[in-house]
C-alpha positions in Angstrom: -0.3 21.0 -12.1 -1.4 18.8 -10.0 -0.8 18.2 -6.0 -0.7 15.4 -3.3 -1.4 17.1 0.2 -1.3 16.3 4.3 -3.7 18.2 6.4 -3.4 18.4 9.7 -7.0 18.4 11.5 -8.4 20.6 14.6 -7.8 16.8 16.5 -4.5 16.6 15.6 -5.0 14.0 13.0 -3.7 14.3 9.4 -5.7 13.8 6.1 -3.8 12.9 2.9 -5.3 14.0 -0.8 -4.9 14.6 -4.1 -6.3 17.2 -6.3 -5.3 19.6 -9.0 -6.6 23.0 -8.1 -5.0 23.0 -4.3 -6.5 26.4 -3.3 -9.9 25.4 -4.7 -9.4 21.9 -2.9 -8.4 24.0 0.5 -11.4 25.9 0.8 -13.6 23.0 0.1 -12.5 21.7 2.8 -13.0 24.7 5.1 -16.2 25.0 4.1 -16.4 21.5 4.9 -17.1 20.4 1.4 -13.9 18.7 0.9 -14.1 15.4 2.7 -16.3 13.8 5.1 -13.3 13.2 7.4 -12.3 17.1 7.6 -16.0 18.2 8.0 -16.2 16.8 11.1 -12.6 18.0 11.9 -12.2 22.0 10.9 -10.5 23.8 11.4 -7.6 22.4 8.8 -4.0 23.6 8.2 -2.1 22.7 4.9 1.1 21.2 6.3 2.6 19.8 3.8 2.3 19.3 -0.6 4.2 17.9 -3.3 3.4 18.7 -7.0 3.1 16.9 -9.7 2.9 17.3 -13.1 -0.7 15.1 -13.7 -3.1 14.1 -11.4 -2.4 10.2 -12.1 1.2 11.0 -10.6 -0.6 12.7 -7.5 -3.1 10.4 -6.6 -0.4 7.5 -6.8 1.4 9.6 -4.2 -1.4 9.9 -2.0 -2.2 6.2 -1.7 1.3 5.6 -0.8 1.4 8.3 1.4 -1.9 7.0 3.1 -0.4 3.6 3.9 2.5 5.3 5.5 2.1 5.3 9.5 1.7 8.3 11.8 5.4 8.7 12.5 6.9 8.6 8.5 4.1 11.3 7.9 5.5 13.4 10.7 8.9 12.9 9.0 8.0 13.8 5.6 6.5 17.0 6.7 9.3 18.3 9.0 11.6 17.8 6.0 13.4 14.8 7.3 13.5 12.2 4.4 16.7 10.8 5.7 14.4 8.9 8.6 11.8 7.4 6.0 13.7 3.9 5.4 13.9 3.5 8.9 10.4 4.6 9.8 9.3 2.3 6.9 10.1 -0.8 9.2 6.9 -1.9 11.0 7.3 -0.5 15.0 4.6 -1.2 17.5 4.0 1.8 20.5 5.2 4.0 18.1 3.5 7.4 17.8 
């Protein structure tokens, strides 16, 4: 298996990855091991994850999900796929 993830960091923030051992990958980052960007942001909640059957599928996923803005993240981790075209369109003052 393999997994595409959102964190969501002590500021609020989220942090997007790939990996294929997720629990492994979770701790790292607690121990802040797992990225520079979460070190400096622990604690970190798994809010969201996807899997995949290879790693090549997952980290494809996480680039696209990393180019997605604040608000379509939001969206995909409450569930609500039905508002990802429209969040897809380029707002400005948008969260």
């Amino acid at each position: 298996m393999a997994y595409m993830y959102i964190l969501q960091c002590s500021d609020g923030t989220f942090y997007v990855g790939s990996c294929r051992n997720i629990d492994q990958r979770l701790w790292l980052h607690e121990l802040g091991e797992g990225a520079e960007y979460t070190k400096r942001r622990r604690p970190v909640k798994l809010v969201y994850h996807e899997e995949f059957t290879n790693v090549a599928d997952a980290f494809a996923r996480e680039k696209q999900v990393q180019g997605w803005s604040r608000a379509k993240r939001k969206a995909l981790i409450a569930y609500a796929g039905d508002k990802l075209p429209a969040l897809s369109r380029k707002v400005f003052g948008g969260d």
